[in-house]
C-alpha positions, 0 to 999 in steps of 0.5 A: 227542374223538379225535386226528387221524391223519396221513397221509404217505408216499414215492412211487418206483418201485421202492418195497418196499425202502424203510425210510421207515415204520419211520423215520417211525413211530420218529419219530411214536412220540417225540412221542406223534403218530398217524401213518400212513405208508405206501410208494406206488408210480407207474408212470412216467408216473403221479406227478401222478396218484398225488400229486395222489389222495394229497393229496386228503386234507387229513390228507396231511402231506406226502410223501418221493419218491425216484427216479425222481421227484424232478425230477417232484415238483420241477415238480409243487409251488407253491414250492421252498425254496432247497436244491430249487431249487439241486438242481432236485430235490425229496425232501420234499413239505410241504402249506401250506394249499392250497399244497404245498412243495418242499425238499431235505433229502439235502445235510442228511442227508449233512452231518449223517451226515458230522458224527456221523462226526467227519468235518471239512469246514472247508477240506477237499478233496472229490472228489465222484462222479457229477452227478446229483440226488443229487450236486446235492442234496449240494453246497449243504450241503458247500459251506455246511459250509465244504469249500475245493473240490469236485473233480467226476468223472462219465462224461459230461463234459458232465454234469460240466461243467454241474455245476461251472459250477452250483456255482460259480454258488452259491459262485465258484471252488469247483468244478472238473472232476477230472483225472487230476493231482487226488488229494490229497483229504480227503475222497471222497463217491459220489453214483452207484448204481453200488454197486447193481450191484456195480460201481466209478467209474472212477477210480484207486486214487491218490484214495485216496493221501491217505488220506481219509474215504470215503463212499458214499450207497449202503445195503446190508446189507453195505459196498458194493463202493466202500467194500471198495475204499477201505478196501483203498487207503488210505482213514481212515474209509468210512461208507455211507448209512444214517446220510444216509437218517435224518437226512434223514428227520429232517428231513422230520419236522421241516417236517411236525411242526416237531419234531426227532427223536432218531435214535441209535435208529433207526439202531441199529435199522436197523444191527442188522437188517442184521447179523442 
């Protein structure tokens, strides 16, 4: 009798430039599981029908989803675990039965990447860059981690604003908005994609005055704009989002398989291809 072949895979729009099935197939290989993973596109307007085909497969695991579709996944599941529904986001997909559950598993693979870096958390100063979802996602496993407070900046206020009271509905008095009086920070993290376009916060180079560790969510084959910037300013250490996207796809694995990978490897693979 030969052994099943599971299926899973990550949904987004743009979706080519997504390294999910070489980490996944890293992953499956450790623990001797077939596993095909595989990227799939929706239009916009499109996910519930693009995930609602996928699932018809009772082989279907569970499913990655990155941007733009998040908030998408988040209504489209039948249970959220406590990090999704914080962050009103969903990045990990996993089938119950005939129940689908949704978890957020960003905030985990930054801490951890954090961690690795040797970078403390324990009653530390963040500044945090942007209020998206990815910023969302974050700010449940910094503030578990032990961060003293988190110092929001973003271009519209009102995004901040909404933010902070968040925040602080989930720990008191953690948060708070950034002004131009905060720069003593032990710790700066940027949750935007403007390093995608080459482009810097607006923010000045003071942040930078406490010398801090400086990381930034954003993956390039080369240190991403922010980071040239940080380091030129001042920073202790800049670290990008490679380590972030393995080990939140370590733990996407993990509440498929129940198994923990190992990720030195795949990350030494990824970081090479990069410098070749």
């Amino acid at each position: 009798m030969t052994s099943s072949i599971f299926k899973a895979c990550v949904f987004g729009n743009p979706i080519e430039q997504s390294k999910s099935p070489i980490i996944h197939a890293s992953f499956a290989k450790q623990f001797g599981i077939e596993l095909e993973y595989t990227r799939r596109f929706a239009e916009p307007d499109g996910f519930v029908d693009s995930v609602n085909a996928f699932f018809d497969d009772p082989l279907c695991k569970g499913a990655n989803v990155t941007m733009p579709f998040k908030h998408d996944a988040c209504a489209w599941v039948d249970s959220l675990s406590p990090q999704a529904a914080h962050a009103g986001a969903v990045n990990t997909i996993i089938r119950k039965g005939d129940k689908f559950v949704g978890d957020n598993t960003d905030g985990y693979g930054l801490v951890t990447d954090l961690q690795q870096h040797k970078v403390c958390l324990q009653n530390k100063r963040l500044l945090l860059i942007g209020a998206g979802g990815a910023a969302k996602g974050a700010i449940p496993a910094l503030v578990d981690a032990g961060v003293s407070s988190v110092c929001i900046y973003n271009r519209s206020i009102d995004k901040a604003q909404a933010l902070v009271n968040d925040t602080n509905q989930y720990k008191e008095n953690v948060a708070s908005l950034y002004n131009s009086n905060s720069n003593e920070f032990d710790v700066i993290v940027n949750a935007t994609s403007l390093s995608l376009q080459g482009s810097l916060p607006d923010l000045p180079t003071t942040i930078f005055s406490h010398k801090p560790a400086v990381y930034d969510m954003v993956y390039l084959f080369e240190p991403t704009a922010f980071l040239k910037h940080a380091a030129q300013h001042g920073a202790s250490v800049t670290i990008d989002g490679l380590g972030m996207l393995v080990h939140q796809a370590a733990r996407s694995f993990y509440l498929w398989f129940g198994k923990q990978p190992q990720t030195n490897e795949i990350y030494e693979h990824l970081r090479s291809l990069a410098k070749s």
